[in-house]
Residue, then its C-alpha position, 0 to 999 in steps of 0.5 A: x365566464x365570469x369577470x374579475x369584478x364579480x369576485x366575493x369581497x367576503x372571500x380571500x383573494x385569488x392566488x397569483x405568483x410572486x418570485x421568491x429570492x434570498x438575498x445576502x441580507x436575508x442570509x446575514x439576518x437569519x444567521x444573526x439571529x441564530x448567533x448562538x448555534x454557530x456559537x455552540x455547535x462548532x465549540x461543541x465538536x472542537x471539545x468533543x475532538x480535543x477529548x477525544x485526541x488527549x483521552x481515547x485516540x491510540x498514538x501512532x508513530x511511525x518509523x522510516x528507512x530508504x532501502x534498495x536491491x543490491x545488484x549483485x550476480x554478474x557471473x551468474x548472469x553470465x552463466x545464465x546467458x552461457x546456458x541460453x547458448x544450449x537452449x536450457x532455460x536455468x535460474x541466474x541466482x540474482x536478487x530479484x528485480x527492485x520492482x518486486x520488492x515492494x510484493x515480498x516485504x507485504x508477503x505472508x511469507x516474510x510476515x510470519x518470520x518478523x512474527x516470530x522474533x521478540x520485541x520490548x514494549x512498555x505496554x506488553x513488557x520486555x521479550x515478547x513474541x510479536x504475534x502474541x502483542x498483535x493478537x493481544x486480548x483474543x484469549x479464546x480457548x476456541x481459537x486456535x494457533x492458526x487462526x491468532x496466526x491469520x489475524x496476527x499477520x493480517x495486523x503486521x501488514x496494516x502496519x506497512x506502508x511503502x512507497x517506491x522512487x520509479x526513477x531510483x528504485x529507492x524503496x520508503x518503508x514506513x512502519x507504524x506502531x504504537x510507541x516510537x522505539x517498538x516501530x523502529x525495532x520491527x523496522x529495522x527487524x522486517x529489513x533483516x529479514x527481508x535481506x536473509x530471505x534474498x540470501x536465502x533465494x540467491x544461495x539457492x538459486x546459486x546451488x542450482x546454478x552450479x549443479x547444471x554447470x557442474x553436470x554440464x562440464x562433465x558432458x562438455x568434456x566427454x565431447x571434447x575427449x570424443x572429438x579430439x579422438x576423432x580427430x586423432x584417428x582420422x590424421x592416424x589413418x590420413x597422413x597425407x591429404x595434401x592432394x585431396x580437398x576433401x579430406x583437407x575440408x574434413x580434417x578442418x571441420x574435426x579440428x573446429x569440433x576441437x576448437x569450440x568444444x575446448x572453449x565451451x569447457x574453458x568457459x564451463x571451467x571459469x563459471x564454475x569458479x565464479x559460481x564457488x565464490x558466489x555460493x560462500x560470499x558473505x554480502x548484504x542484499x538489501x542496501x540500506x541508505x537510511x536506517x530505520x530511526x526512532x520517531x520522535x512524535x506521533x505521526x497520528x492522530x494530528x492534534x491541530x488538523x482534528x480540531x481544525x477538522x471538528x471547527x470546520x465541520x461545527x460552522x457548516x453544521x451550525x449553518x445548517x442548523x441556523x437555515x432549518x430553525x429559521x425556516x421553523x420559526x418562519x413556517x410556524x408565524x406562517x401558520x400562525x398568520x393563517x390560522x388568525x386570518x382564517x378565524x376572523x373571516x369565519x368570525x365575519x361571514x357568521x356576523x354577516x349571516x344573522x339577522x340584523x347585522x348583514x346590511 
């Protein structure tokens, strides 16, 4: 094994290790020495972000309402519970719970009934059908009704956005448009046809409510006319049970019969007043605790979190670019050092080599 002593002086040193680290005044160095990319890079993307909010972003602007479930249908929860009594499962008519609300304003159904009404707009002109301006510019003769329909519902639901208070039950619906006073019209139109769409359902429901009772009173009375003659004929062949327990226990029992079947159709009777006066009353099922207002500045894009946004995102950029043309300059005098290095010591083995010159 040969010793370190024996090493050619003509030949570059062995290799030995040396722990590279990077100080805070290396980093305030290099980042001095690349001022003009940290400079640049962020006015850059903040011009490119302020061009792009004043020229090319769509303005959006939003429009709010609170809105809640009315609870209305006490009668026919009644008569829900009262049909329960005979094991028959039937609708109540009530609104449906506040919980499922959020699920019918994104329904289709709902949707493609807003799609239908008119609206005035300063890009499209005045009365003009929503489903036409949300499918604006798709002209294609190949498309067809149905389609445009699809695609127009699927835009109305994007520009939805709600948000329920668990505690309260408050509903926030906010809708997004294009100009402030076009928001709050479909706002304000969508809550009317979310309050005719339970209308409709509690009409309905209320219909089939008082078609069972209805259809339940005439079998009510029929059983009380049965037992009432029942017990009729048994007090005409029975006129003296004094002295006979049983016919004591009978006569009982049949006017229990009596007793209970005249209250089922009493009760029968109630609910079906209540059910008439639910089926004509005219109230607002959705209750609405702020009405949709005209915004009166765009809620996108924000101007000041953009150019905010585009600087943060400049600096960081510029760094990265300052480390990557520092590292360059430094690997290039790097191979540079090496290359000057490496030709002196050809240059210095081939003097060593002719004749004459080595010693």
């Amino acid at each position: 094994m040969s010793n370190q002593s024996d090493h050619n002086p003509n030949l570059p040193p062995p290799y030995y290790f040396e722990e590279d680290t990077i100080s805070l005044t290396d980093i305030m160095l290099t980042l001095a020495r690349q001022i003009k990319v940290l400079i640049i890079t962020p006015t850059i993307l903040c011009t490119l972000a302020i061009i792009y909010v004043l020229f090319f972003a769509k303005p959006v602007y939003t429009s709010t309402a609170k809105i809640m479930s009315s609870s209305s249908g006490g009668g026919m929860s009644q008569a829900a519970g009262l049909a329960a009594q005979f094991g028959i499962a039937m609708p109540t008519g009530q609104s449906e719970p506040k919980w499922v609300y959020p699920e019918i304003i994104k329904s289709r159904t709902l949707a493609r009934a807003v799609l239908k009404q008119k609206f005035d707009t300063n890009e499209f002109g005045p009365q003009k059908n929503l489903l036409r301006i949300l499918t604006y510019g798709n002209d294609d003769p190949q498309v067809g009704l149905d389609t445009l329909e699809i695609m127009a519902v699927n835009n109305f639901l994007e520009m939805i956005d709600i948000s329920e208070d668990i505690g309260t039950g408050i509903l926030t619906l906010d809708i997004n448009a294009s100009e402030p006073r076009f928001a709050a019209e479909i706002n304000k139109v969508l809550i009317e046809e979310l309050d005719a769409h339970q209308r409709k359902y509690n009409k309905a429901k209320t219909s089939e409510t008082k078609q069972f009772i209805e259809e339940r009173i005439i079998d009510a009375e029929k059983e009380l006319m049965a037992a009432e003659e029942a017990l009729k004929i048994f007090r005409d062949r029975n006129r003296r049970i004094e002295n006979s327990p049983a016919l004591l226990l009978e006569q009982q029992r049949l006017g229990r019969e009596v007793t209970v079947l005249t209250g089922v159709f009493t009760t029968l009777k109630q609910q079906l007043e209540t059910t008439k006066i639910e089926e004509v009353k005219e109230s607002d099922y959705v209750v609405v605790f702020d009405p949709p207002e005209v915004p009166l500045v765009r809620s996108k894009p924000n101007k000041k979190l953009m150019v905010i946004l585009a600087g943060f995102l400049g600096l960081s950029l510029g760094m990265v670019l300052a480390f990557i043309r520092e590292y360059a300059a430094n690997s290039k005098k790097e191979e540079k050092d090496k290359m000057t290095e490496a030709k002196s010591l050809i240059i210095k083995n081939i003097s060593e080599l002719i004749p004459g010159k080595s010693k």
